[in-house]
C-alpha positions as CSV (number, residue, x, y, z in Angstrom):
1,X,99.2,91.3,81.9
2,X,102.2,90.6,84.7
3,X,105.4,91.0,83.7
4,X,108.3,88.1,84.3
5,X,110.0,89.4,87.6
6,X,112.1,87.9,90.0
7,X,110.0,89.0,93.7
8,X,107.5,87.4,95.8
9,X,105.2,89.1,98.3
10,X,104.5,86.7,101.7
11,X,101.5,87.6,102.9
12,X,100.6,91.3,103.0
13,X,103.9,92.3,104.7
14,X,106.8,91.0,103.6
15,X,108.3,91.5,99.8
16,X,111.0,88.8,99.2
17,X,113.6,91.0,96.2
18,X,112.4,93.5,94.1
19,X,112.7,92.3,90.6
20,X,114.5,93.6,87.5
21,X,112.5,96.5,86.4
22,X,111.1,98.9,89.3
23,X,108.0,100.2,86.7
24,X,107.6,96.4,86.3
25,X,107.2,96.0,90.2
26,X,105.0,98.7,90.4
27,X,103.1,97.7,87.3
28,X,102.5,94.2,89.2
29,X,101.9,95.2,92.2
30,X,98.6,97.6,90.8
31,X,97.6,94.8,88.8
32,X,97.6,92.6,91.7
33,X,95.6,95.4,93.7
34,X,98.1,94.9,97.0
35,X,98.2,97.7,98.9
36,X,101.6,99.3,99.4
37,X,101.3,100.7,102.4
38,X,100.4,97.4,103.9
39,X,104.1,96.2,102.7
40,X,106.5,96.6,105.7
41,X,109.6,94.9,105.2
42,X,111.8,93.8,101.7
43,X,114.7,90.9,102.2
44,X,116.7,91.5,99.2
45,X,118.2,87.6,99.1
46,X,121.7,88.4,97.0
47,X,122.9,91.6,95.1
48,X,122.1,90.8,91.1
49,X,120.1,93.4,89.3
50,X,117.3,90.9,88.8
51,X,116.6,90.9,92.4
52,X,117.1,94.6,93.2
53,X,116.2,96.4,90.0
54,X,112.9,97.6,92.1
55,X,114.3,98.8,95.1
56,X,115.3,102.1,94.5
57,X,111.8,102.6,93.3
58,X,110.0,101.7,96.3
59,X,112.3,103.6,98.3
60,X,111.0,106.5,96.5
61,X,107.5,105.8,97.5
62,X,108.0,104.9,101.4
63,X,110.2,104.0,103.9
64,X,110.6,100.3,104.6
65,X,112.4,97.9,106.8
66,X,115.5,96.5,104.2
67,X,117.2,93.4,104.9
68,X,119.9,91.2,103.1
69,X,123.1,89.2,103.8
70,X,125.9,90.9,104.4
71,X,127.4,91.4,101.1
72,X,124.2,92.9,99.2
């Protein structure tokens, strides 16, 4: 079962925020069998918790490409 999070993967490369809950990210994403390391790039779109709660998380894993407007 997925849990309610606020990020969206575009195509194989791209993760559009990270969600509240990083274990929730991570949960999702092995559910959803994507492949991490495929993942290249995360546009964090504005600084709430609800779209950056996973970041930190990932960050942990690998090193990506992080993007966002100026005042995130």
């Amino acid at each position: 079962m997925l849990a309610g999070d606020l990020s969206f993967l575009i195509g194989e490369k791209i993760l559009f925020d990270t969600g509240e809950r990083g274990d929730w990210l991570l949960e999702n994403i092995k559910s959803l069998k994507v492949d991490i390391d495929k993942i290249e790039v995360i546009i964090i779109s504005h600084d709430h918790w609800d779209h950056t709660g996973g970041l930190w998380v990932l960050l942990e894993k690998k090193r990506f490409k992080v993007y966002g407007l100026k005042k995130v």
